[in-house]
C-alpha positions in Angstrom: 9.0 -12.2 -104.1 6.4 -13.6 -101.8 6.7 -14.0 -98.5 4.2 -15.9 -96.4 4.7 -15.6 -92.3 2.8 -18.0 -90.1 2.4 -16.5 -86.3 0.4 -15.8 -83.4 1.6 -12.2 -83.3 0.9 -10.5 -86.6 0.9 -7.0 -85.4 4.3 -7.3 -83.9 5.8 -7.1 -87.7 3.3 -3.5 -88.4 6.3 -1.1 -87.7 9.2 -2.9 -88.6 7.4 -3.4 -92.3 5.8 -0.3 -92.3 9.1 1.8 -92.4 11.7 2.3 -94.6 13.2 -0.1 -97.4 10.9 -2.8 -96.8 8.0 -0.8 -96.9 8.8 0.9 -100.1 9.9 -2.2 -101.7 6.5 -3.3 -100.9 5.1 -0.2 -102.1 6.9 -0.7 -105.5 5.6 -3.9 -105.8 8.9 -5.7 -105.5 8.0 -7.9 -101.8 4.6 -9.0 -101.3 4.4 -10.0 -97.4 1.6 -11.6 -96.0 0.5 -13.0 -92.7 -1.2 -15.8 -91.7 -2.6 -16.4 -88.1 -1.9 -19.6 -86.7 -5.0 -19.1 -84.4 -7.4 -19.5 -87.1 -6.5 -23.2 -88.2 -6.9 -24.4 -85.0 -9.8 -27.1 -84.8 -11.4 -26.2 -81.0 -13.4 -23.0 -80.0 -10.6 -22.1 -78.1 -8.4 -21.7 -80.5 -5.8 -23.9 -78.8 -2.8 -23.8 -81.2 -0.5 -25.8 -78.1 -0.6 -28.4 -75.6 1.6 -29.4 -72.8 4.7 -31.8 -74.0 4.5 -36.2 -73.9 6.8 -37.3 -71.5 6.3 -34.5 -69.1 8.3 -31.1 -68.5 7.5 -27.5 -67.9 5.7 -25.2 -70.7 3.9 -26.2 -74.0 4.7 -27.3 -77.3 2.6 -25.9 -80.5 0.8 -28.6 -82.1 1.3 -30.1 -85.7 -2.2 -29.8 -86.9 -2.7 -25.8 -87.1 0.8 -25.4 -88.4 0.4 -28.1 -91.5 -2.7 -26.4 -91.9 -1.7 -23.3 -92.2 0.9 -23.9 -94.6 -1.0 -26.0 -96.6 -3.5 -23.1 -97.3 -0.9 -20.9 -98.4 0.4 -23.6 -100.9 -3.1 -23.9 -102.2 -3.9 -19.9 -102.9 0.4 -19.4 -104.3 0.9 -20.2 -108.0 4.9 -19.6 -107.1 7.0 -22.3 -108.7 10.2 -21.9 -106.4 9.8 -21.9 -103.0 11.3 -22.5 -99.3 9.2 -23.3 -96.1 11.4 -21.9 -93.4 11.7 -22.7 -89.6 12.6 -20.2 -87.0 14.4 -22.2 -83.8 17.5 -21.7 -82.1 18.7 -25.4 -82.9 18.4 -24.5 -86.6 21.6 -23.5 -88.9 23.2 -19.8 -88.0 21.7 -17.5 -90.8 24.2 -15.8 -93.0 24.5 -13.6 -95.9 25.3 -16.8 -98.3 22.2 -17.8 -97.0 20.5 -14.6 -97.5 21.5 -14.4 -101.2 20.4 -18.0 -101.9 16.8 -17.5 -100.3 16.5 -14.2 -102.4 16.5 -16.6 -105.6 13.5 -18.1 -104.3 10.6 -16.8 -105.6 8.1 -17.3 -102.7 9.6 -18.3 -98.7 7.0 -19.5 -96.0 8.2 -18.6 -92.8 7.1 -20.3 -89.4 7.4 -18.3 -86.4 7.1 -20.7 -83.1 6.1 -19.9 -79.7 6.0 -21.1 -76.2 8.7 -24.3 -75.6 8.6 -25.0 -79.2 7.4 -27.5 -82.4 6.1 -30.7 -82.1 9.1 -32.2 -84.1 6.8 -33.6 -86.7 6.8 -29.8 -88.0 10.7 -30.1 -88.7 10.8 -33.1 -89.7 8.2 -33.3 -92.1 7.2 -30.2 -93.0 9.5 -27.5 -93.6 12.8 -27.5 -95.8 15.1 -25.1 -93.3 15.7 -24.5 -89.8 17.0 -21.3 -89.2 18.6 -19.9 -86.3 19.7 -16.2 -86.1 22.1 -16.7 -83.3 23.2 -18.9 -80.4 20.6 -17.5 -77.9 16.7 -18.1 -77.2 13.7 -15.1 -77.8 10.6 -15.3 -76.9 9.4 -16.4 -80.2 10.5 -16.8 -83.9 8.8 -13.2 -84.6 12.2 -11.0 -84.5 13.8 -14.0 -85.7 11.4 -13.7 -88.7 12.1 -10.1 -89.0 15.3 -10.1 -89.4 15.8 -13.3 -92.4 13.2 -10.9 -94.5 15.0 -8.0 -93.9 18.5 -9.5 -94.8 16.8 -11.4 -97.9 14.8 -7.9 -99.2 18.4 -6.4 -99.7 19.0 -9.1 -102.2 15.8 -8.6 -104.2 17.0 -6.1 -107.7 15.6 -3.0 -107.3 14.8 -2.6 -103.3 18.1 -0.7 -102.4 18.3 3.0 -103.7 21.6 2.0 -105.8 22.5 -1.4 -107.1 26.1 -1.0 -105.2 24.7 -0.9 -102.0 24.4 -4.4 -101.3 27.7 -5.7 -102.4 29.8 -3.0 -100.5 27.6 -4.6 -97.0 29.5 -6.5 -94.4 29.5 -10.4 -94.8 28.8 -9.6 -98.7 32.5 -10.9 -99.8 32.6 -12.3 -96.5 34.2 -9.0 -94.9 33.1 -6.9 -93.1 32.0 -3.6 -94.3 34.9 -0.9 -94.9 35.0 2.5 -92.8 32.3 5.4 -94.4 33.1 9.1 -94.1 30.8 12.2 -95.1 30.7 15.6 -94.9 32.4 17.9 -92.9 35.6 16.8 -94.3 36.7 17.5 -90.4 35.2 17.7 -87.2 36.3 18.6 -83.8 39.9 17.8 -84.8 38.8 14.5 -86.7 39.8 14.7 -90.2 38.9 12.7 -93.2 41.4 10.1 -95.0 42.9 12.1 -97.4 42.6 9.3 -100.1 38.9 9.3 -100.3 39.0 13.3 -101.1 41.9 12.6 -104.0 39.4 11.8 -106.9 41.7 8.4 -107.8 39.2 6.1 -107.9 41.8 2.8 -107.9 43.4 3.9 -104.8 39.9 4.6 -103.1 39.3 1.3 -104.0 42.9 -0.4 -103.0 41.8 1.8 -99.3 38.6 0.3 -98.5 39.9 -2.9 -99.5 42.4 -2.4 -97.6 40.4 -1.0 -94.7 37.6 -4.1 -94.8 40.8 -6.3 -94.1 42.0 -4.5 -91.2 38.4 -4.1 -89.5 38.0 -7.8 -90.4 41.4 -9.1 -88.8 40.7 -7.3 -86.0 37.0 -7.9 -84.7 35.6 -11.1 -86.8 39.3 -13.0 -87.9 38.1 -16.4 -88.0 36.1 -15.0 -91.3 39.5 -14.4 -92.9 40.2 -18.1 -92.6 36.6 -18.3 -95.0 36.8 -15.5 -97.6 38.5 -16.0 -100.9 41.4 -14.0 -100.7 43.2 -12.8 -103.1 47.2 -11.8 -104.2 46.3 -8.5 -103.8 43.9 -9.4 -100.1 46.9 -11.4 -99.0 50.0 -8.5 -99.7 47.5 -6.3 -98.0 47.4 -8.4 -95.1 51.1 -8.7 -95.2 51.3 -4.4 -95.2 48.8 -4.6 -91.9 50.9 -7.3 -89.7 54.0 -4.9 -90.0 51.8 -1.7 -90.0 50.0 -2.8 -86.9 51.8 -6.2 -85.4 49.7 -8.9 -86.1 50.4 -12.5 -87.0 49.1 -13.3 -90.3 48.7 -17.0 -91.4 
């Protein structure tokens, strides 16, 4: 995969892609990730990528000319066939992991990091085909925004995670969240182990963690429960948990 980042602030991605998965996904050749400064499609000497906002009000708004610019330069040096040109702005839809897994089947994403108090609306409206939020609060900039979409889509991409189990046993995956890990010692200052992940039965591992996912689920995130697609077996371990630990289970 692609992916082409528009910003002001290149250098803020150098450790955050320069570590870890996505820098040895990049290594392998499996994510090519490329910047573009904004700066340098500006049309002034100045390099005046914003301007203050029609109608009045604090702060200033980046304009639409270096932003189409931009992107249209990265459409003219791509050969990529399937592609997304991606917005990050708090008034955009909450990212998810559905979303994740259906931007990882893209095969080139163009990502727009703003700045300041914001797009011209022109940029939305007629430029991009997403408006991504990560949350229901405001940063700086769309740069950590940004960071966080690639990292969450890179997990997607065959071949970046060590094992090809590692992404469907995630939180959010199956619309859970993730089960409870353990790892050696077997005990620890009095804390043991679950006894069923030592017992080598691999369906009653399984049946646990399921289990387990539920329980973590009901308890910190349970309006996901009301979205998953449970089933016979989701639904008698539910049943199990509201006597086991009093809940109401609808």
């Amino acid at each position: 995969m692609r992916i082409d980042i528009v910003t002001l602030f290149p250098a803020m991605f150098e450790g955050v892609f320069g570590a870890s998965i996505i820098k040895r996904a990049q290594e392998k050749g499996l994510l090519d990730i490329r910047f573009t400064q904004l700066r340098d499609f500006a049309f002034d000497k100045h390099r005046q990528v914003d301007d203050s906002p029609f109608g009045g009000g604090s702060g200033m708004v980046l304009k639409p000319e270096p932003m189409f610019r931009a992107v249209r330069s990265i459409l003219a040096g791509s050969a990529c066939a399937r592609r997304r040109i991606l917005l990050m702005c708090p008034s955009g839809r909450t990212f998810t992991q559905d979303m994740a897994k259906e931007l990882a089947a893209e095969e080139q994403l163009i990502v727009l990091c703003g700045h300041y108090e914001g797009f011209d609306a022109r940029i939305r409206e007629h430029l991009v085909d997403e408006t991504i939020s990560v949350g229901d609060f405001v940063l700086t900039g769309g740069e950590l925004p940004a960071m966080i979409v690639v990292d969450a889509v890179a997990r997607m991409l065959p071949g970046v995670l060590g094992s090809e189990e590692s992404a469907p046993t995630d939180s959010f995956y199956e619309g859970l969240l993730g089960f409870p890990q353990y790892t050696r010692p077997r005990e620890y200052e009095g804390m043991t182990t679950p006894e069923v992940l030592l017992s080598g039965d691999h369906a009653k591992i399984r049946a646990w963690r399921r289990k387990e996912s539920l329980r973590l689920t009901r308890k910190n995130r349970p309006e996901l429960l009301q979205r998953a697609g449970l089933t016979a077996e989701d639904r008698r371990f539910l049943a199990e948990l509201e006597a086991e630990d009093g809940w109401e289970t609808h």
